[in-house]
N, C-alpha and C positions, 0 to 999 in steps of 0.2 A: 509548394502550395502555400498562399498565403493562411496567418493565424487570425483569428476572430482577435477581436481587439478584449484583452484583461489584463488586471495592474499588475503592475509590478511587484507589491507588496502584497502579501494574505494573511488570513489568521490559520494556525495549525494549532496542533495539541503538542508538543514537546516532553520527552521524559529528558532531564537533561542530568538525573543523580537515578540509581535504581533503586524500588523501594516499594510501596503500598503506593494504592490511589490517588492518594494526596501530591503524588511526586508530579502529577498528568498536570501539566500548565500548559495554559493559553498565551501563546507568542504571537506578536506581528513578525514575519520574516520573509523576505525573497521569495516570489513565486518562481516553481522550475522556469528553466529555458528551453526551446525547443530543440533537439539535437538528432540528427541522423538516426533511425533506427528506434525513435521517440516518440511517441503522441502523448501532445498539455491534455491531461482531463478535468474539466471544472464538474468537481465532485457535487453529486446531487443526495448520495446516500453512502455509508459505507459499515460494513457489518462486524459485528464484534466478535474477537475468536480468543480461542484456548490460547494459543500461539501467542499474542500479543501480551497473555497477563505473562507470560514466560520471559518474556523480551522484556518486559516493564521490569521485571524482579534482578533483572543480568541472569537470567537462568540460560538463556539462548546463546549459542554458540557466537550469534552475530547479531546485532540488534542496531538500528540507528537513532537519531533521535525524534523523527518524526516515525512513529510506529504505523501499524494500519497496514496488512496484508491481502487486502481486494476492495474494489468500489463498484458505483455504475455513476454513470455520468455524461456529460458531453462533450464528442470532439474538439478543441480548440486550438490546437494546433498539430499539424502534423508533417514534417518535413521532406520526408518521404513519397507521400500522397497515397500511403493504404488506404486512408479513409476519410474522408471528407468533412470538411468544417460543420460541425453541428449534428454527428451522428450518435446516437447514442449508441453507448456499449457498457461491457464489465469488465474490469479490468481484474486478474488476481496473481500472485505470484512475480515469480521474474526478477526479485531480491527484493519486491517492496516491503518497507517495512525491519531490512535483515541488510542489504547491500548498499540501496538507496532509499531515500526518504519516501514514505509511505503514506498512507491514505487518512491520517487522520488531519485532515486540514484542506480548504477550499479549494485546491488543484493538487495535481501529482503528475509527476512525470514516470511513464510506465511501459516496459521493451514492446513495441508492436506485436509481437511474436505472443505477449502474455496478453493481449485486448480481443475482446470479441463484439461483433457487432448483434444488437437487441434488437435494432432494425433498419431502416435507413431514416428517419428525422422522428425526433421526439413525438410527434403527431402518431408515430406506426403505436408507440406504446397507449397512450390515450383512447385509440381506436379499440384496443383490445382490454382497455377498462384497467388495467392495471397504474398504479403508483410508484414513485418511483421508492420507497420503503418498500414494497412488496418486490419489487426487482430486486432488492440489496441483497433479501434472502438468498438467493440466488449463487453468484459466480461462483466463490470459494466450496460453499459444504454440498451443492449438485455436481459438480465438474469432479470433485476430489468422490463423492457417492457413486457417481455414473461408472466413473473408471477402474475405483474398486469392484465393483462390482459384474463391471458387463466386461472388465480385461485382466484382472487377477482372478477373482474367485467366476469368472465364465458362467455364472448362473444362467438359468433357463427356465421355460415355465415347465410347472410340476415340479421344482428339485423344491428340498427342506432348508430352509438358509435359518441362522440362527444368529442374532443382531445384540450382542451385548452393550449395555450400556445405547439404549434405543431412546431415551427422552431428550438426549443430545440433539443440539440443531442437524450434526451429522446424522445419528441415528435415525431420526426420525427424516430426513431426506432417503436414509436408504432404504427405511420400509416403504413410500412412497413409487420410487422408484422399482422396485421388486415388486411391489404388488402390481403396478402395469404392465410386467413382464410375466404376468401369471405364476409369480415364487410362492413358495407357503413360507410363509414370516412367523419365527415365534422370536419375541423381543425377550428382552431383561429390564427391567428397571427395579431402582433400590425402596421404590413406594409405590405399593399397592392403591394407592386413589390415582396412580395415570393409567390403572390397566384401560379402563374405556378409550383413554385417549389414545392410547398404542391401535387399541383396534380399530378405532375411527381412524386410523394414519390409514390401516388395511392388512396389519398384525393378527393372524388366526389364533394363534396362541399368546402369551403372558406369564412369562415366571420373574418372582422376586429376585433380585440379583446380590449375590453372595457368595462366600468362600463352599466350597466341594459345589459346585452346583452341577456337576457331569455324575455327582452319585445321589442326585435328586429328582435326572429326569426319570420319567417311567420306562418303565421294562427297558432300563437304557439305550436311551434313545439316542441315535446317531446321525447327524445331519451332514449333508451332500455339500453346503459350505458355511463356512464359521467367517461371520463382522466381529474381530476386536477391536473394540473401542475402550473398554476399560484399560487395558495397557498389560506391562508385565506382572502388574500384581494376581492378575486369573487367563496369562497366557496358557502356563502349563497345564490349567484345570480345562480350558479350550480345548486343547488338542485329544485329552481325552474325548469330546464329545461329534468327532468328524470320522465318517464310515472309511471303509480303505474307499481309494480312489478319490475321497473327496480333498478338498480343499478348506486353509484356512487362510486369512489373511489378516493383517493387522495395521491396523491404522488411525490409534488414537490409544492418549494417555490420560485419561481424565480419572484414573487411580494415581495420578502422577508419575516423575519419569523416575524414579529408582530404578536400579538395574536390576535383570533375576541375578541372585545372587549367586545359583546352581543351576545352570542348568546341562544336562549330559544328555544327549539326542539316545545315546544306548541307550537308557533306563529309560526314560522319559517321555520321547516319543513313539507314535503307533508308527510303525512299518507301512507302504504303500502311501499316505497322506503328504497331500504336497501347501507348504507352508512358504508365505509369500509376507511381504512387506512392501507399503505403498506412503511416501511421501508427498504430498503436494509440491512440495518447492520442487518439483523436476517438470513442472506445468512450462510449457514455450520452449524445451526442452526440441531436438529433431525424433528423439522419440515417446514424447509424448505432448504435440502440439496439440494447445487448445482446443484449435480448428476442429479434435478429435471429438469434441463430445458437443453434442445436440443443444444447446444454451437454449436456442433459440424455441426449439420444439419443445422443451420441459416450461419454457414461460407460456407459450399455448395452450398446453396443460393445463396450468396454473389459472390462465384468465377462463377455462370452459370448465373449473373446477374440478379438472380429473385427479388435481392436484392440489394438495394443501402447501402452500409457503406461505402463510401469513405471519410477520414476525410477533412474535410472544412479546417484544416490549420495544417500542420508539420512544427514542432519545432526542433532545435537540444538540447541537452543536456547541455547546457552552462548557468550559472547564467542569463543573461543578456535577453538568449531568454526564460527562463522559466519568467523572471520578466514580459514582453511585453507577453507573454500568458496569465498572470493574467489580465492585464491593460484590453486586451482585452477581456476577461470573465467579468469583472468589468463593462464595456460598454456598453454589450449584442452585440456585435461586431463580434461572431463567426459564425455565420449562420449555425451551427453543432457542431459536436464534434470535435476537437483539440485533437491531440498527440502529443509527444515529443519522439523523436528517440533515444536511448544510440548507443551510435557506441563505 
């Protein structure tokens, strides 16, 4: 299939020392090539994550030096012929970012297998009113919410689900997502002034989020599945609060990644409760292909407002506001999910 005609040369964001914000430099270098089993995406948006401040620090097991773990953007070249010159899509996962060069810069090269198509020509998005900032929201913390949710913890409408650490661009994707599924949502957050926003996400309940918080609910309360997104620092206080049969699942560290330091399933864990773990980087995966989750139908959503994805703060494409994106991810400062716009 032929490529739409782009240079050679592009600008990226570069970590090339690990370190604080300041380390994030703007490079001219090499646009990818087009390669078997490949699609060029000329990146229109792409979203800011936890993951990345990790990788910028050398916290990450693998990091490259163009970071950036999902975009949306358009087709520009594809060797194969999955998809066609000028389609827009989202790309996430697939080692971007970890294996190979990643999304913070005007193209990316990204496994077919990790891209989903948003419709068939830029025009399909336009027609349904949406931006391509409001797409960004999108790939990585809907795709990574969906599948915790509707394939580890198998929620349903009517069960109790309990969302810790819920003003996360993730969290608040998976109140969204459960409230459409008719879940009762009670979130966590560390500040009492997002309680309304939790509820406007579609959060029935709201409790402040803190150490014992399983000896705080009322007439201890047990929920049918448990979102960790705080991490191992209020894993084991979780599991107290899931009924037998129920489920918990964990899938975020934004108590940061220390290890538990004890933990003994004898003592510690309830009996009956089945306890899960969900990575994103297993996304293009033969068992957990993108294809698997709905992109499409939650951007629908989204444009007939059944869904909130409006990002909490746009960025432009410039060293300086990518560095003051990091600062404020650093902070816990974002109140959602942040993009950053290529023009």
């Amino acid at each position: 299939m032929p490529a739409a005609n782009y240079p050679d040369m592009m600008n990226a964001i570069l970590v090339e020392e690990f370190g604080g914000p300041e380390v994030l430099k703007m490079k001219n270098v090499p646009t990818p090539k087009p390669e078997p089993g490949q699609a060029i995406i000329k990146i229109k948006a792409f979203g800011i994550n936890h993951a990345e401040m990790h990788m910028r620090r050398g916290e990450w097991a693998e990091s490259m030096p163009i970071i950036g773990i999902e975009c949306v953007g358009l087709i520009v070249a594809c060797p194969g012929g999955e998809f066609a010159i000028g389609t827009p899509v989202g790309a996430l996962m697939g080692g971007l970012g970890r294996t190979i060069n990643g999304s913070y810069a005007e193209y990316t090269s990204a496994p077919v297998g990790n891209v989903a198509k948003l419709g068939e020509t830029e025009e399909d998005l336009k027609k349904l009113g949406l931006t391509w900032e409001q797409a960004a929201v999108i790939p990585e913390t809907d795709a990574t919410a969906w599948t915790v949710l509707f394939r580890n913890l198998e929620v349903k409408a009517g069960q109790s689900l309990l969302i810790r650490g819920a003003t996360s661009s993730f969290g608040r994707a998976a109140i969204n997502l459960a409230a459409q599924e008719g879940v009762v949502v009670t979130a966590t957050t560390r500040n009492a002034d997002r309680f309304e926003d939790l509820k406007g996400l579609g959060a029935k309940g709201v409790l402040i989020e803190g150490p014992g918080l399983s000896d705080r609910l009322e007439g201890n309360t047990k929920f049918d599945a448990v979102l960790e997104l705080v991490g191992n620092s209020t894993l084991l206080d979780s599991l107290k609060t899931v009924r037998r049969g129920g489920r918990l699942c964990l899938s975020g560290f934004l108590g940061g990644l220390a290890p538990i330091s004890d933990f003994n399933p004898l003592l510690q864990m309830a009996s009956g409760v089945h306890f899960s773990f969900f990575d994103s980087f297993v996304f293009g995966s033969p068992e957990f292909p993108l294809s698997d989750v709905p992109l499409k139908d939650i951007l629908v959503m989204v444009a007939e407002k059944r869904f909130k994805a409006e990002p909490a703060r746009v960025w432009r494409f410039e060293e300086g506001e990518v560095q003051e994106a990091h600062r404020v991810m650093e902070g816990s400062k974002a109140g959602g999910k942040m993009v950053v716009v290529v023009r």
